[in-house]
C-alpha positions in Angstrom: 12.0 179.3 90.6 8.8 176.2 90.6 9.7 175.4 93.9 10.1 179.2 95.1 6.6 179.7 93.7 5.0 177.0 94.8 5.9 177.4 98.4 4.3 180.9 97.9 1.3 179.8 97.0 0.9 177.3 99.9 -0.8 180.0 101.9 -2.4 181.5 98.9 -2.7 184.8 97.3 -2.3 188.2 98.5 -2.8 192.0 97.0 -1.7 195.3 99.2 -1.3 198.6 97.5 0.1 202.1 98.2 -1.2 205.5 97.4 2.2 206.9 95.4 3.0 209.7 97.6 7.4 209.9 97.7 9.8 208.7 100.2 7.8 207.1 102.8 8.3 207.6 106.7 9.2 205.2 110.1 5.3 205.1 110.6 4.7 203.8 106.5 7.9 201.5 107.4 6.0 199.6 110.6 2.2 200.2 109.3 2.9 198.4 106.4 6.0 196.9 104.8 7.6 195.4 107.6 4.4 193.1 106.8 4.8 193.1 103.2 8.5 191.5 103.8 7.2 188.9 105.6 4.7 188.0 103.5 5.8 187.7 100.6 7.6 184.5 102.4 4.5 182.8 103.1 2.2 184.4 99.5 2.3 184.8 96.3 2.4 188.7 96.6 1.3 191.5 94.9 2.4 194.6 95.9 0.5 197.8 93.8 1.0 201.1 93.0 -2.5 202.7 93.2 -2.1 205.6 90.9 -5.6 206.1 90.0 -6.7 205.8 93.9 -4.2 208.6 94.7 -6.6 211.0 91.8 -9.6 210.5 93.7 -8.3 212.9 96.1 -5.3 214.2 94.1 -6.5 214.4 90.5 -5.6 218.4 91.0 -2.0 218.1 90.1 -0.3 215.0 88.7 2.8 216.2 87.9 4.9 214.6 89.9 2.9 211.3 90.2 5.8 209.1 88.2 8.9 210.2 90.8 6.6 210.1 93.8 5.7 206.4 92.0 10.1 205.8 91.9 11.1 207.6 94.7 8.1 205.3 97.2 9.5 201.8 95.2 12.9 202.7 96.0 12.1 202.1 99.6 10.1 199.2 99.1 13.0 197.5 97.3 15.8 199.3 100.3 13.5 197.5 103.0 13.5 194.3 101.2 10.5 193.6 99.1 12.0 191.0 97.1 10.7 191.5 92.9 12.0 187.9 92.6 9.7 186.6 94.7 6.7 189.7 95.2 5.1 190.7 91.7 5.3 194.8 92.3 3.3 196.6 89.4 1.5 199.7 88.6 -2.4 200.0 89.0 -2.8 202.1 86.0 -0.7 199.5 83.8 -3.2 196.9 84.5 -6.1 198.7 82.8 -8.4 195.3 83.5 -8.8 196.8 87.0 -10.7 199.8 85.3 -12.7 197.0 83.7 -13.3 194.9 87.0 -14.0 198.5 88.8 -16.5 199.2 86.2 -18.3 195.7 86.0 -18.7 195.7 90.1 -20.1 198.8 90.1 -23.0 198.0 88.4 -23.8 195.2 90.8 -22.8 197.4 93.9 -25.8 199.0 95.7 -25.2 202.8 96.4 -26.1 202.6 99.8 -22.8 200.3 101.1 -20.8 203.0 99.6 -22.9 205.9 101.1 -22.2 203.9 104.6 -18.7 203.3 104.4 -16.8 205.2 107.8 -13.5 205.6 106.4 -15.2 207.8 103.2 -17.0 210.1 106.1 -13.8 210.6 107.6 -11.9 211.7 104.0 -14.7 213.2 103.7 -14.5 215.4 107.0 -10.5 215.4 107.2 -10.2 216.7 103.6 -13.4 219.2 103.3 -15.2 217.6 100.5 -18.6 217.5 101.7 -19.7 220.0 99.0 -17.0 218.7 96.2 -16.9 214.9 96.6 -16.0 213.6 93.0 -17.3 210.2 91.9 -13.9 208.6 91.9 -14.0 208.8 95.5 -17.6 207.5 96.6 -16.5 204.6 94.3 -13.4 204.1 95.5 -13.7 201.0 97.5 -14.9 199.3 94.3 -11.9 200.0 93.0 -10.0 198.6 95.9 -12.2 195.4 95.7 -11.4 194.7 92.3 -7.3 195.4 92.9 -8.3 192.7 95.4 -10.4 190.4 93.6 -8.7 189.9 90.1 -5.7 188.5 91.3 -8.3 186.1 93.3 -6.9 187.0 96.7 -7.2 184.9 99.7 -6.1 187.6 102.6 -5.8 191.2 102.6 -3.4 192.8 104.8 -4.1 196.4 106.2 -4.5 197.7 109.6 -7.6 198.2 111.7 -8.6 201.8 109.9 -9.0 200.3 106.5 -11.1 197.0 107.4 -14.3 198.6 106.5 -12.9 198.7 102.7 -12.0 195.0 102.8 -15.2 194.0 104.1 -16.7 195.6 101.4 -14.6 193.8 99.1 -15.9 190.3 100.4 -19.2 191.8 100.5 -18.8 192.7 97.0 -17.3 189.2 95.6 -20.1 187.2 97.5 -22.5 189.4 95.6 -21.0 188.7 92.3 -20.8 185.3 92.9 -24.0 184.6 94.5 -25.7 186.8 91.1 -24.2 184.7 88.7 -24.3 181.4 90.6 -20.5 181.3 90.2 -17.2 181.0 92.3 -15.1 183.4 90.6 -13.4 185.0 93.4 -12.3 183.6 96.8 -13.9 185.4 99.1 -10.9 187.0 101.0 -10.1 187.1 104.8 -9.3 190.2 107.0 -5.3 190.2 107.9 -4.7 192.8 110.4 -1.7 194.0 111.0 -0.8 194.6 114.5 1.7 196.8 114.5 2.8 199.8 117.0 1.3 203.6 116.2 4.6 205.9 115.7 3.7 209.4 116.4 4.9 212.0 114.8 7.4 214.3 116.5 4.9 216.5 117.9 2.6 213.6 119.1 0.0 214.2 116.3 -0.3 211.5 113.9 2.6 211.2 111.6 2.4 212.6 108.4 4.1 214.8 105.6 1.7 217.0 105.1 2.3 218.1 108.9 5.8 218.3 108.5 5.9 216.1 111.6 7.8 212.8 110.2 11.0 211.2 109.8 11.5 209.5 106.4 13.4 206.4 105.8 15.9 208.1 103.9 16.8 211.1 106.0 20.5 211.6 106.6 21.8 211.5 109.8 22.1 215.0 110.3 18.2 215.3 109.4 17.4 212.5 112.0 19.3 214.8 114.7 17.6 217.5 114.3 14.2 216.2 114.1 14.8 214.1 117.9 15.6 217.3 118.9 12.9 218.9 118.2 10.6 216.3 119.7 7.8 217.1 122.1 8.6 215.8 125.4 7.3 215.6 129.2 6.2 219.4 129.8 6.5 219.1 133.4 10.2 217.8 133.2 12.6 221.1 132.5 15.4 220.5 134.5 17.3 217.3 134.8 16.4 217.3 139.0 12.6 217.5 137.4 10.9 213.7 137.7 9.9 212.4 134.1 6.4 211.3 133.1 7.8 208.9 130.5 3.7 207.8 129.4 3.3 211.1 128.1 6.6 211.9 126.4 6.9 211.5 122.6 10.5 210.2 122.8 9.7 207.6 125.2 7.2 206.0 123.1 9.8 205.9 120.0 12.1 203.7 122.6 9.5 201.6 123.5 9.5 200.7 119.5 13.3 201.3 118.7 15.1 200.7 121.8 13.3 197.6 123.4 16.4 196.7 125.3 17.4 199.9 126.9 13.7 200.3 127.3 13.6 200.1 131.5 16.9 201.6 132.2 15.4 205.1 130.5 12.2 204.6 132.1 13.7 204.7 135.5 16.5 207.0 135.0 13.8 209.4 133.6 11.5 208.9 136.4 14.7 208.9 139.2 15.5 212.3 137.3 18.3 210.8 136.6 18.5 211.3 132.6 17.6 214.6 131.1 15.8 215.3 128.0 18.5 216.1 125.8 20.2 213.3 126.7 17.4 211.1 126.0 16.9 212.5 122.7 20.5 212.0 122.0 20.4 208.1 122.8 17.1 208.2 120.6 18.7 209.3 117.5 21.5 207.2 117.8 19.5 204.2 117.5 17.2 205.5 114.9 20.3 206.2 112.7 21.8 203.0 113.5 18.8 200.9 112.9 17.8 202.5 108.9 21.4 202.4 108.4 21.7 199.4 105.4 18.2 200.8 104.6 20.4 204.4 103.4 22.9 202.5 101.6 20.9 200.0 99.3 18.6 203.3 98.5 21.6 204.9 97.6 22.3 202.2 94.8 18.9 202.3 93.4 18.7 206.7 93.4 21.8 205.6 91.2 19.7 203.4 89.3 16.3 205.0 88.7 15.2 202.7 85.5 16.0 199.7 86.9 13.4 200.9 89.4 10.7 201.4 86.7 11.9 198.3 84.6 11.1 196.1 87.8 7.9 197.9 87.4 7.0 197.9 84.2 7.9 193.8 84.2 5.9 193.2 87.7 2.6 195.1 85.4 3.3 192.8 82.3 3.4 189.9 84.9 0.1 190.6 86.9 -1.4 191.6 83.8 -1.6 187.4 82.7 -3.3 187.0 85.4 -5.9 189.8 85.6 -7.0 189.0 82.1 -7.9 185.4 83.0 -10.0 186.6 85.9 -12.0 189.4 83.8 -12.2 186.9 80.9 -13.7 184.2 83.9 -15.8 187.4 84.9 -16.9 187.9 81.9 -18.4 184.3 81.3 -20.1 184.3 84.5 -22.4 187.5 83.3 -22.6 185.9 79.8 -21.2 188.7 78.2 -17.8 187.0 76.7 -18.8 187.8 73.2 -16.4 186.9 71.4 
């Protein structure tokens, strides 16, 4: 277990969190924890659920925050986020985050928050321009400290969330320049560079639209939503010429079928393949590649408290460290009383 650890922390320290919203889909799969797994070779990882983030838009209804918390780990743990080597917790367990949150939001001038995009675009996307709650206009200090206590070196997100991690560094170079201290790294931007998987009507993919195909659909349910994917609209018969740039399907082979890739690029084009044929191919390989996925969720829907135990252990564990870092924090601003 020393040496395990120590070649984690040869590259240093990284924190990524997810909003607990359920069973996650293909798109949640390639934005994100296909680049947890292979971190967490290379890091000392940990991996958060961010219960109180999801209240700043969700504070409405809670009640089915701890199975939406289970049911999202049980596909971490499925993919292969590994607990023995990635320290996965709960936000909301680790009350020195609150702590951090609060003590960085005295130092943190209104105006970077009033500025930040991704905040306009909740904003406009959710209709909150009148009913904005606190939680939210502060949420990226929230983010920087689930960042900073753990004294992260790199933070992993795609492009659409870099403005938050800039404001994180901005943040810790604030605190440390204020109280002439080195507290916290100052952590680097890791984009993740991963493909865009639309959902099966083209639109973004997402739950809410009904548009998405979850990592633990059956079979069956992976059929029928190939099926009903949106494809070339000028292509109705099988003597029609394809358009594969514009087609829905296509784009999911360029992701899940890399090898057969040309051969239904041309046969589509040469009017060769029809649609339903295409679609067919599709779902084969989509079932085929989440296949293992389905049956080590299956042992762990069997297994629910194991699930939270790992949980509940991973919070105990990052809590050690958090407490150092407020306690450091706390020293720096000369208000360790004690």
């Amino acid at each position: 277990m020393i040496k395990k650890e120590a070649k984690y922390y040869m590259k240093g320290v990284i924190f990524s969190g997810m909003r607990p919203t359920g069973k996650l889909h293909i798109g949640n799969y390639y934005g994100a924890l296909t680049n947890w797994i292979k971190l967490q070779n290379e890091y000392k990882c940990y991996y958060g659920v961010v219960d109180w983030h999801a209240l700043t838009t969700g504070y409405n209804d809670t009640s089915l925050m701890k199975e939406s918390m289970i049911e999202m780990v049980i596909d971490w743990l499925s993919a292969g986020i590994d607990p023995e080597k990635s320290t996965l917790l709960i936000q909301s367990q680790v009350p020195e985050h609150a702590e951090l949150h609060l003590l960085l939001s005295m130092i943190t001038p209104l105006a970077w928050l009033e500025r930040n995009p991704v905040l306009k675009e909740q904003v406009r996307d959710l209709n909150l321009k009148e009913n904005m709650g606190y939680g939210l206009l502060g949420y990226p200090v929230l983010m920087a400290s689930d960042i900073l206590i753990y004294k992260s070196n790199a933070v992993p997100v795609g492009e659409d969330q870099s403005p938050h991690v800039e404001l994180s560094r901005e943040i810790g170079r604030r605190f440390n320049n204020l109280y002439n201290s080195n507290v916290f790294p100052i952590p680097k931007l890791k984009l993740s560079r991963t493909p865009r998987i639309p959902g099966t009507d083209g639109k973004k993919m997402s739950k809410s639209l009904k548009n998405d195909i979850t990592l633990s659909d059956r079979p069956e349910e992976i059929k029928n939503k190939v099926l009903s994917m949106i494809t070339d609209p000028e292509k109705i018969k099988l003597s029609d010429p394809g358009h594969p740039e514009v087609c829905v399907v296509f784009k999911y082979h360029e992701i899940f079928n890399k090898g057969n890739v040309d051969n239904i690029k041309n046969d589509c084009k040469k009017a060769r393949l029809g649609c339903v044929a295409c679609k067919k191919v599709l779902a084969d390989v989509l079932i085929n590649e989440f296949q293992s996925f389905r049956e080590k969720r299956n042992y762990y829907e069997k297994n629910p408290q194991l699930v939270w135990d790992i949980l509940l252990e991973g919070s105990k564990k990052a809590r050690t460290i958090a407490k150092k870092t407020l306690g450091e924090v706390k020293k720096a601003m000369k208000i360790d009383y004690a």
